[in-house]
Structures are given as C-alpha cells and as structure tokens.
KOLTIDO-498202 format. One record per residue (C-alpha): residue number from 1; residue in one letter; x, y, z. Coordinates in steps of 0.5 Angstrom, whole numbers, plus 2048, in hexadecimal, padded with zeros to 3 digits. Layout:
<atoms>
<atom k="NUM" r="A" X="X" Y="Y" Z="Z"/>
...
</atoms>
This chain:
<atoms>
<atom k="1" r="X" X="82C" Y="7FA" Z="834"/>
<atom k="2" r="X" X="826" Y="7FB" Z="82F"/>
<atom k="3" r="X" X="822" Y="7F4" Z="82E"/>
<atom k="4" r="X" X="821" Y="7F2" Z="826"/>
<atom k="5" r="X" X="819" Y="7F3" Z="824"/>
<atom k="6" r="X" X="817" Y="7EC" Z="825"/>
<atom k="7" r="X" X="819" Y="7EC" Z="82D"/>
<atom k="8" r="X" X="814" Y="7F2" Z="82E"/>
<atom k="9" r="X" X="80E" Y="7F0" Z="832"/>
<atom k="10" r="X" X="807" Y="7F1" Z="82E"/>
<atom k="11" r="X" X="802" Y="7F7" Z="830"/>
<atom k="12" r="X" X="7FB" Y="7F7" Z="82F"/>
<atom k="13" r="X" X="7F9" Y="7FA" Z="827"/>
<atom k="14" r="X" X="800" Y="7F8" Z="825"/>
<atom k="15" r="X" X="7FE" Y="7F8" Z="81D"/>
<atom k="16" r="X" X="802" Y="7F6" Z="817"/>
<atom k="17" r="X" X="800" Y="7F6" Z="810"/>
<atom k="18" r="X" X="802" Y="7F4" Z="809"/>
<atom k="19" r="X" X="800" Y="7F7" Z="803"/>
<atom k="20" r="X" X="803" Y="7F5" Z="7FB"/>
<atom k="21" r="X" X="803" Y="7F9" Z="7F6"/>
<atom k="22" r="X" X="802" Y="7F9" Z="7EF"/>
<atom k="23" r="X" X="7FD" Y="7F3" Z="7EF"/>
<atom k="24" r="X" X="7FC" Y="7F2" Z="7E8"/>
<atom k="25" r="X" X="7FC" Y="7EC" Z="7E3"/>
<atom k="26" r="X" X="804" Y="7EE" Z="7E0"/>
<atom k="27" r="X" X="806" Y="7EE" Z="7E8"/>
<atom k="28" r="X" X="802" Y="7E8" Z="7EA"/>
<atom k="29" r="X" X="807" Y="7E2" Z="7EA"/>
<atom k="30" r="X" X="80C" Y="7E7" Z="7EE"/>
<atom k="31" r="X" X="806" Y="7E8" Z="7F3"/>
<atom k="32" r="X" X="805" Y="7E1" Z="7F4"/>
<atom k="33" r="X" X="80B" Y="7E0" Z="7F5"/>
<atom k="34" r="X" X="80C" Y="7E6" Z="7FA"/>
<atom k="35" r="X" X="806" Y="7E3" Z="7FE"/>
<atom k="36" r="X" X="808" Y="7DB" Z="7FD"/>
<atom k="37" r="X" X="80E" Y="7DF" Z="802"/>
<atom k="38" r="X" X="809" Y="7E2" Z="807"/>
<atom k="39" r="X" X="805" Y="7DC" Z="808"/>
<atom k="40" r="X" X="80B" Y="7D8" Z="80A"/>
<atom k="41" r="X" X="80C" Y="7DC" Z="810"/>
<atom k="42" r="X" X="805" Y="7DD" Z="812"/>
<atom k="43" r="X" X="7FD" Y="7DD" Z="80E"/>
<atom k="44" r="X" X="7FC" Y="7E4" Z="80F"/>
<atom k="45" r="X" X="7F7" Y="7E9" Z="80B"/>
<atom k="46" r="X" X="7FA" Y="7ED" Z="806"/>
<atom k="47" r="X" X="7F8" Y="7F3" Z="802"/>
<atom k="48" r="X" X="7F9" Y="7F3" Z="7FB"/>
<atom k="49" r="X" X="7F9" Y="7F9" Z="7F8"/>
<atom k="50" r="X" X="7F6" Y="7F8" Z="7F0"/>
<atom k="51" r="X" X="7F6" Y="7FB" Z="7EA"/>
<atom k="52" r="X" X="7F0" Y="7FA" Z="7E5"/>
<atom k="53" r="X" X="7F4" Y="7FC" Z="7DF"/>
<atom k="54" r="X" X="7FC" Y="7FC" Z="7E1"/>
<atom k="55" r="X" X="800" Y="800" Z="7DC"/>
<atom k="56" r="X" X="7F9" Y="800" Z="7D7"/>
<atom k="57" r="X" X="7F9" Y="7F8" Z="7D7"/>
<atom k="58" r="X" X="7F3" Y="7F4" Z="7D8"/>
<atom k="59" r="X" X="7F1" Y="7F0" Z="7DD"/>
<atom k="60" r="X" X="7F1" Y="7E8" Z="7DD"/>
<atom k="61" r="X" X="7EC" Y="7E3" Z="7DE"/>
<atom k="62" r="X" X="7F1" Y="7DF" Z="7E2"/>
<atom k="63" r="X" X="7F4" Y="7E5" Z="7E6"/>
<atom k="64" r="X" X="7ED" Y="7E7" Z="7E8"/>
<atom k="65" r="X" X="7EC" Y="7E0" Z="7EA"/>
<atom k="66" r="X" X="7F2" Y="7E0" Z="7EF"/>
<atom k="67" r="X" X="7F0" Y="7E6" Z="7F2"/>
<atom k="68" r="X" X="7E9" Y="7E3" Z="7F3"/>
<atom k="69" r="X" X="7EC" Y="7DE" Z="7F7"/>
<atom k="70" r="X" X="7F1" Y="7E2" Z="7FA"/>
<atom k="71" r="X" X="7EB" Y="7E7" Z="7FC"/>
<atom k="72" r="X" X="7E6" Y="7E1" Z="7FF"/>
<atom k="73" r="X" X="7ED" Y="7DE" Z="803"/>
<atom k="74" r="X" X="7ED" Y="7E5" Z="808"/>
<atom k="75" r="X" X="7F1" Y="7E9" Z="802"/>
<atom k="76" r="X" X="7EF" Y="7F0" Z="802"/>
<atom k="77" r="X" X="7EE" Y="7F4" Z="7FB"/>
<atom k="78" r="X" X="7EF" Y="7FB" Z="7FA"/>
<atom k="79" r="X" X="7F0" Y="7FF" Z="7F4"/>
<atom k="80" r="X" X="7F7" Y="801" Z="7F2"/>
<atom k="81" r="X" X="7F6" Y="807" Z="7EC"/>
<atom k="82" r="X" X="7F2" Y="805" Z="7E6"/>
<atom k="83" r="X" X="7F8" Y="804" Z="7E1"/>
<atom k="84" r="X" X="7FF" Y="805" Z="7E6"/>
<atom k="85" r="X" X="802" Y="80A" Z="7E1"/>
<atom k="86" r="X" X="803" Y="812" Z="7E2"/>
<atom k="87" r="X" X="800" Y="815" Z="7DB"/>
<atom k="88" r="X" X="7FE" Y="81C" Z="7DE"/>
<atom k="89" r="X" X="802" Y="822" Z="7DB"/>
<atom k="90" r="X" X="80A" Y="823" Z="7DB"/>
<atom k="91" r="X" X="80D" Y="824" Z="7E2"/>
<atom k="92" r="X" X="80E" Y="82B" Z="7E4"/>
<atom k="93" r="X" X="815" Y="82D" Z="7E8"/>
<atom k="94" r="X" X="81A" Y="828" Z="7EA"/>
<atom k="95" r="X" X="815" Y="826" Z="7F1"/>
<atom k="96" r="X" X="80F" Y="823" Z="7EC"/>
<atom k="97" r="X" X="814" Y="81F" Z="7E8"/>
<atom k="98" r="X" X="818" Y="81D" Z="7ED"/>
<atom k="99" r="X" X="811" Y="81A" Z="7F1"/>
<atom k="100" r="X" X="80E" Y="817" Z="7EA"/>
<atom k="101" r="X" X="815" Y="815" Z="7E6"/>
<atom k="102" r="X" X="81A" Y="813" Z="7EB"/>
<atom k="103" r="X" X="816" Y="811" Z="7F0"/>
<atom k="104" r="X" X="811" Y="80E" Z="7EE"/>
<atom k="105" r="X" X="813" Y="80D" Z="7E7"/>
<atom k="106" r="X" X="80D" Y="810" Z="7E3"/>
<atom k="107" r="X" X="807" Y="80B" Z="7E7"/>
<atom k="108" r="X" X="805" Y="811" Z="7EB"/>
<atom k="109" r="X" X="7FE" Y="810" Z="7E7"/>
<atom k="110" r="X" X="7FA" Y="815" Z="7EC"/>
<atom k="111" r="X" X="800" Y="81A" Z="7EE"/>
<atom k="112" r="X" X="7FE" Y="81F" Z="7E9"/>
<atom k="113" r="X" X="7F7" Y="81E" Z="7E6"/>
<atom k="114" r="X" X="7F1" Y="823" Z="7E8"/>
<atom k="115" r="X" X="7EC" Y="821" Z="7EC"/>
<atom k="116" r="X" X="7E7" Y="81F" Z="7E7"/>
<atom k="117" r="X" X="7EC" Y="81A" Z="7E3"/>
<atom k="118" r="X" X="7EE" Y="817" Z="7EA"/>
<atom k="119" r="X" X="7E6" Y="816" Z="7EC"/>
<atom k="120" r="X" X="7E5" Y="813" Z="7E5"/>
<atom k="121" r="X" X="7EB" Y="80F" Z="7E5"/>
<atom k="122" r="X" X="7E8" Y="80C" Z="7ED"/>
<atom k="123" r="X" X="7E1" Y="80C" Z="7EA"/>
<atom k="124" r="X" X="7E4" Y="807" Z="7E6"/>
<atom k="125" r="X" X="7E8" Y="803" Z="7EA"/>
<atom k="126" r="X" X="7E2" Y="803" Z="7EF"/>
<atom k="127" r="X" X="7DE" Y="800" Z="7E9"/>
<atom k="128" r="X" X="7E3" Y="7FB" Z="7E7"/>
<atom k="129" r="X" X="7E3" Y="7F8" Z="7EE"/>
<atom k="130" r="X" X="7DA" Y="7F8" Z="7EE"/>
<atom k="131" r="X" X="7DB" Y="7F4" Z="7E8"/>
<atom k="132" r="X" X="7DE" Y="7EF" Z="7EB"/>
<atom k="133" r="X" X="7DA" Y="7F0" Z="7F2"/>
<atom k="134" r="X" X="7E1" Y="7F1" Z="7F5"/>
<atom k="135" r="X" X="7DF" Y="7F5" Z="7FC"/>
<atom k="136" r="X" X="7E4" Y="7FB" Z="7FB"/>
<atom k="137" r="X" X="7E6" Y="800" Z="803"/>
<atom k="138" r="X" X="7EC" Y="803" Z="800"/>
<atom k="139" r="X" X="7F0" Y="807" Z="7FB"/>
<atom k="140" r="X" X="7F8" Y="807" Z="7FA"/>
<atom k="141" r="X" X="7FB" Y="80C" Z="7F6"/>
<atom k="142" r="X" X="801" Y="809" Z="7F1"/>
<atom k="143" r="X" X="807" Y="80B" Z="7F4"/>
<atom k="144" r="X" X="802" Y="80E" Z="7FA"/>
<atom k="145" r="X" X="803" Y="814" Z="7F5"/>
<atom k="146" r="X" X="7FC" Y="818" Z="7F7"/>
<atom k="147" r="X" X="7FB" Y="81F" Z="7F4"/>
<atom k="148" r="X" X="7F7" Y="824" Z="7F6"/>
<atom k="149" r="X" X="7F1" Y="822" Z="7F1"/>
<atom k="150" r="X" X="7F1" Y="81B" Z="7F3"/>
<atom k="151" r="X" X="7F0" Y="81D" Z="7FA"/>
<atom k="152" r="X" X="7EB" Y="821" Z="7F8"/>
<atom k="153" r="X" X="7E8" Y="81C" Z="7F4"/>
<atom k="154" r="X" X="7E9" Y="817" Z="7FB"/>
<atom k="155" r="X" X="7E4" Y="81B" Z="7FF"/>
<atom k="156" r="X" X="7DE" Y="819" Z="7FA"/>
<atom k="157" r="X" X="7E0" Y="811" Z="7FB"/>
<atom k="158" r="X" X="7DC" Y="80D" Z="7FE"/>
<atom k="159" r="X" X="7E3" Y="80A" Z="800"/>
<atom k="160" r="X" X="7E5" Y="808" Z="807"/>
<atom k="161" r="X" X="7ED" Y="80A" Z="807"/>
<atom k="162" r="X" X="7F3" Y="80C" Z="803"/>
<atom k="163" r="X" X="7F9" Y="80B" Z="804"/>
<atom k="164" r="X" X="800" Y="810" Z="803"/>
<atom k="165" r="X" X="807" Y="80E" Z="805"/>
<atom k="166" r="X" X="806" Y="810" Z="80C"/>
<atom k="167" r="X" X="800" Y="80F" Z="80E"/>
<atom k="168" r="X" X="7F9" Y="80B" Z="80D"/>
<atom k="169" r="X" X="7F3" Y="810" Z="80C"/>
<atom k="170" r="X" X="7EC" Y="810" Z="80D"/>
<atom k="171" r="X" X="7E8" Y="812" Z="809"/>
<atom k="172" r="X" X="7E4" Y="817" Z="807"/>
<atom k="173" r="X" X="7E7" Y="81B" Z="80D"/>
<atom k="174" r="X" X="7EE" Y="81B" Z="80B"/>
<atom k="175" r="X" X="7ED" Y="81D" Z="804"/>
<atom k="176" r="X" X="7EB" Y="823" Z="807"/>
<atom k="177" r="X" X="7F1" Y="826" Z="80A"/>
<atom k="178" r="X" X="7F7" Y="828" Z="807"/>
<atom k="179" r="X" X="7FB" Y="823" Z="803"/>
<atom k="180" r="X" X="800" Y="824" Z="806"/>
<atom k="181" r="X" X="7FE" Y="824" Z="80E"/>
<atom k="182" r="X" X="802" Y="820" Z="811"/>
<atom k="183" r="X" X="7FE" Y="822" Z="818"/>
<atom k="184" r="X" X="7FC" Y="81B" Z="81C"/>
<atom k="185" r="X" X="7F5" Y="81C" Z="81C"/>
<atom k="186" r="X" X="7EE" Y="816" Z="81E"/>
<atom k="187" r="X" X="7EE" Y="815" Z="816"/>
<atom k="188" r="X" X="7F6" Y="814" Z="815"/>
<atom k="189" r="X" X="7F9" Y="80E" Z="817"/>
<atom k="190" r="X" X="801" Y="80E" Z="817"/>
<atom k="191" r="X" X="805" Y="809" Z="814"/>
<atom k="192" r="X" X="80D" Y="809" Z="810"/>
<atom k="193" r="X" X="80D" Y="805" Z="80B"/>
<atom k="194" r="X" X="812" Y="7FF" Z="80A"/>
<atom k="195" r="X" X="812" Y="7FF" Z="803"/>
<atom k="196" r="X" X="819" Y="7FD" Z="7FF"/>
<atom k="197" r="X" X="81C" Y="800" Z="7F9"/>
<atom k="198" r="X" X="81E" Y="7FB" Z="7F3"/>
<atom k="199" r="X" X="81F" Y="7FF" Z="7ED"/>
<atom k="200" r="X" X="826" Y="7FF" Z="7EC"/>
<atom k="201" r="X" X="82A" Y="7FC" Z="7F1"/>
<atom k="202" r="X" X="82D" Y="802" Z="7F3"/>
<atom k="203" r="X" X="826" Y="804" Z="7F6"/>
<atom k="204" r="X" X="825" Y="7FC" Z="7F9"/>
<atom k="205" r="X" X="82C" Y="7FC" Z="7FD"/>
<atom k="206" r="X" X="82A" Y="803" Z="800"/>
<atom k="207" r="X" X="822" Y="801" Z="801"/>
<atom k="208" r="X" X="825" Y="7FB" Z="805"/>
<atom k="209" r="X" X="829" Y="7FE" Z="80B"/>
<atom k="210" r="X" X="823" Y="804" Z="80B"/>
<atom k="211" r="X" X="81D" Y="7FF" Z="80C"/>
<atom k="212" r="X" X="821" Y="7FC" Z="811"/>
<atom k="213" r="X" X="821" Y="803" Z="815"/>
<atom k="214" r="X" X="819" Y="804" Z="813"/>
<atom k="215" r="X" X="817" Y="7FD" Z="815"/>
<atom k="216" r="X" X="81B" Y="7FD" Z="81C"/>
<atom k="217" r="X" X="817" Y="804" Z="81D"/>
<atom k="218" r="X" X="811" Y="802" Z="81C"/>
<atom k="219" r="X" X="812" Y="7FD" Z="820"/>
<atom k="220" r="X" X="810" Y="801" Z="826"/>
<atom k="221" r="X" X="80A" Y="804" Z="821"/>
<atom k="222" r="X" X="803" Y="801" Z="823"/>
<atom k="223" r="X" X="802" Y="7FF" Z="81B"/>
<atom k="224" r="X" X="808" Y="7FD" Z="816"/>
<atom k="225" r="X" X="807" Y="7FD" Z="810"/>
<atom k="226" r="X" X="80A" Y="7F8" Z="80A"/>
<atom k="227" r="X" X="809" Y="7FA" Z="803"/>
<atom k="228" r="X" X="80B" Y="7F6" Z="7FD"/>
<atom k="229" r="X" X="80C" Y="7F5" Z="7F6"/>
<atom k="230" r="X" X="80C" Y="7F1" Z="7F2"/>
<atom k="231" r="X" X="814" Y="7F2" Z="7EF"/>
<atom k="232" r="X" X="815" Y="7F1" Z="7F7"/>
<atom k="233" r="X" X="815" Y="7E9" Z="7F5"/>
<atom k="234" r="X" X="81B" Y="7E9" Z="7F0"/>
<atom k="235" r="X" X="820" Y="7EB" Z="7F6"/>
<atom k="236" r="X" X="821" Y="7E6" Z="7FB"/>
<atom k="237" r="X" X="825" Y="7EB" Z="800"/>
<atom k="238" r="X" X="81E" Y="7F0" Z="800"/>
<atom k="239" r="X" X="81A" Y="7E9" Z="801"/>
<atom k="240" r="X" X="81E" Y="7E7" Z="807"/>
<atom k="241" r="X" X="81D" Y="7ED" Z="80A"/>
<atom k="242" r="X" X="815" Y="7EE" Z="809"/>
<atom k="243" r="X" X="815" Y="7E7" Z="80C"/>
<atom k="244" r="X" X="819" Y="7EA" Z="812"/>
<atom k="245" r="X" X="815" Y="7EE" Z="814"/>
<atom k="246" r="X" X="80F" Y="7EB" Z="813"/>
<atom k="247" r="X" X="810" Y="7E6" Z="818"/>
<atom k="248" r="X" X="813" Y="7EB" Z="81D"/>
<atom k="249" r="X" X="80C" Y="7EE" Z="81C"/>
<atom k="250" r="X" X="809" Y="7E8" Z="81D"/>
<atom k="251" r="X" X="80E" Y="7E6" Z="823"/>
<atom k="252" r="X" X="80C" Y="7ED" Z="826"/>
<atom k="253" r="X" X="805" Y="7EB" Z="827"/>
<atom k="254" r="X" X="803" Y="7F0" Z="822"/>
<atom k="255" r="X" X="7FC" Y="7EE" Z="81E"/>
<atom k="256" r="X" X="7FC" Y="7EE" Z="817"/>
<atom k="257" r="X" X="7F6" Y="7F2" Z="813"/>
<atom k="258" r="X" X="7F5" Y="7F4" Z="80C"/>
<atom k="259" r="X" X="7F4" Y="7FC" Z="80B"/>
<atom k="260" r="X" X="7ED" Y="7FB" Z="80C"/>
<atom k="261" r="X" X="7ED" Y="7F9" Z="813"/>
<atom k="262" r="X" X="7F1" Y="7FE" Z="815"/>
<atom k="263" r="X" X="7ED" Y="803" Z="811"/>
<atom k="264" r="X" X="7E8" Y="800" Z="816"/>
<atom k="265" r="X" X="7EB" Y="7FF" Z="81D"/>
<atom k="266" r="X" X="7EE" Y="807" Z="81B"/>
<atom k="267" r="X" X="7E7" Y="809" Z="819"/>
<atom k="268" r="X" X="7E5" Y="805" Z="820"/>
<atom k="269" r="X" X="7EA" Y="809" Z="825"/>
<atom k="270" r="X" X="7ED" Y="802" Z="826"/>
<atom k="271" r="X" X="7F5" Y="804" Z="824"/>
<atom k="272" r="X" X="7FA" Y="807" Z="827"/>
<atom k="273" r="X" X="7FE" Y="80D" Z="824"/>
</atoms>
C-alpha cells in the first residue's frame, strides 16, 4: 500500500522552499495574509519575490517599511522584474501569444525584450534594492518567462541565481547554456513547481487536483518548491491545500530555505539531485 507523503521517513538534504510572487504595494494585504497562514504552521524563512514599479505604480513608504522588517526577520528579498507587465512588441504566432497572453496574461516583462532593455530594466531593480540597502542574491522573472535577451543580459549580472518553472539556476554559468537546456548540470538544481491557477475558476478546479499530483511526486525530490501568489489568498480550497502540504513538508523532516540558500548549498555541492 503506498504511504501518504507525511509518513515518508526524512533523508539527509531534504529541502523546501517557499516563494511569493507578486510582492508590491497593491498585493500586499493578500500577502500578509498568505504569510499570517504559513506562520501558523511553522516560522519559516520565506522569499519574497518583489517589484519596485508593479504595473508602473510606485512604490510606498509604509510597503518598503514592511518589507525591511519582513527582511530583518529571515525573510529573503529578490527582484521580480521592474514593472511585472510585458510591454514588448506583439506576440508572433499562436506559440508567443499563448505563452505571453493566455498563459500568463501579459505580465511576461522579460518574455520578449532584447538584451539591452532586460540589462536596463535589471540595472534598475538592482538600484532600487541599493537604495534601500536591501542585499539582493537573485532575480525571478514575471511568469519565469526568460527570453533569449534576458538570458543573455543574465550572464553580466552580478547575481547568484535565477529561477525557471523547473528549476533554480546558478549564475553566471546557467546563463550561459541554451535557454532551453534542460540537461541536469553542477549549476542547474531541478524543482517542480507547486503553483496553483485561480484566474478563473475553471483553471482553479483543475489546478487543484493537478497540484496534488506534483506535490505528491515531489515528495520524493530533494527540493519541493511551493510558489504563491497573492490571489492565492482569496480561495480557501487553495489556501487549504498549500498549508497541507507544508506541514507534510515539515512533518518529512524537510529544512526549509529561501532561494538564497539553496543557491548556496547547490553552489556548495551540498544537494541531492
């Protein structure tokens, strides 16, 4: 009979992070409340993936304040994009439109740009973040979109990783192989990602029986990745399940790490692939 996650025994350099997306001052009532949910679990570190200018708004006093002190209490701050919107020349074909309207929605920001808008726009995240001398390891791409040009402008980052929907990168070296490599390499660290779908209920439903399949074979992974997002909080069936599987994450001995960390056990050799 096969045994439920939670009654799987631990193995050394089990590991699980949790990342939220989106982190801006429009999303930042429902990412406090997505938080308030974890740390009713457990008080784990968490990476918070922000936006200096999300959707061309500014940033806030009150919002930087909160993520000082989310940064002084563990939390690890990593650039999301500048503006979160893809503004870059129509899609070409069915294939682009698919992944930058349908998939995503239009908030593909570096699914499209050429390397020097990308190096511009991650100049300027990189600024934002010196400004407020917020220490900054790694770069996430809106919707893990990462074009040829942003990749190429990624390799003359001074930047420690980057992550795609299936795996967590090291950089520079990553950024150097094809974008579409999906070999296992000493700079690539695989990780499914367990991200749910609420943009219309239709993709809710579905999202939630998928995600129960993921999770379940990440379980048997080294690292299980949980990635939010701020409308995650309005539905209690997806909320339910994230916090399922977190504490079985927890309940398997697994140790939870921000990006950060792993880009550093992983830089170490200290992970099993």
């Amino acid at each position: 009979m096969k045994r439920d996650a939670a009654e799987l025994p631990p193995r050394p350099n089990n590991w699980f992070s949790v990342t939220l997306h989106d982190v801006a001052p429009a999303t930042q009532a429902r990412c406090e409340a997505l938080i308030a949910r974890i740390e009713r679990i457990a008080p784990i570190s968490l990476t918070l993936l922000v936006v200096p200018h999300y959707h061309g708004e500014p940033s806030t006093a009150a919002f930087e304040q909160w993520l000082d002190g989310r940064q002084h209490g563990g939390d690890e701050l990593a650039l999301h994009g500048l503006t979160h919107r893809d503004d870059a020349a129509p899609p070409r074909g069915w294939l682009d439109h698919a992944r930058r309207r349908w998939y995503t929605a239009g908030e593909g920001e570096f699914a499209a740009i050429d390397i020097a808008e990308a190096t511009r726009r991650l100049n300027a995240g990189r600024r934002w973040f010196t400004a407020r001398r917020w220490p900054l390891h790694g770069f996430v791409a809106p919707a893990w979109l990462l074009g040829e040009g942003a990749w190429r402008a990624l390799q003359r980052q001074p930047l420690r990783y980057t992550c795609t929907r299936t795996a967590l990168h090291l950089l520079p070296d990553a950024a150097r192989a094809p974008a579409r490599d999906t070999t296992r390499t000493p700079y690539r660290v695989h990780g499914s990602s367990i991200v749910y779908s609420t943009r219309a209920r239709w993709r809710r439903w579905l999202s939630l029986p998928w995600n129960e399949v993921v999770a379940r074979r990440a379980s048997a992974e080294a690292w299980m990745r949980f990635e939010l997002h701020p409308a995650d909080a309005e539905h209690d069936d997806v909320c339910a399940a994230i916090s399922q599987w977190i504490a079985r994450a927890l309940a398997q001995g697994r140790e939870p790490l921000t990006l950060a960390a792993v880009a550093e056990r992983a830089r170490a050799g200290t992970w099993i692939d």
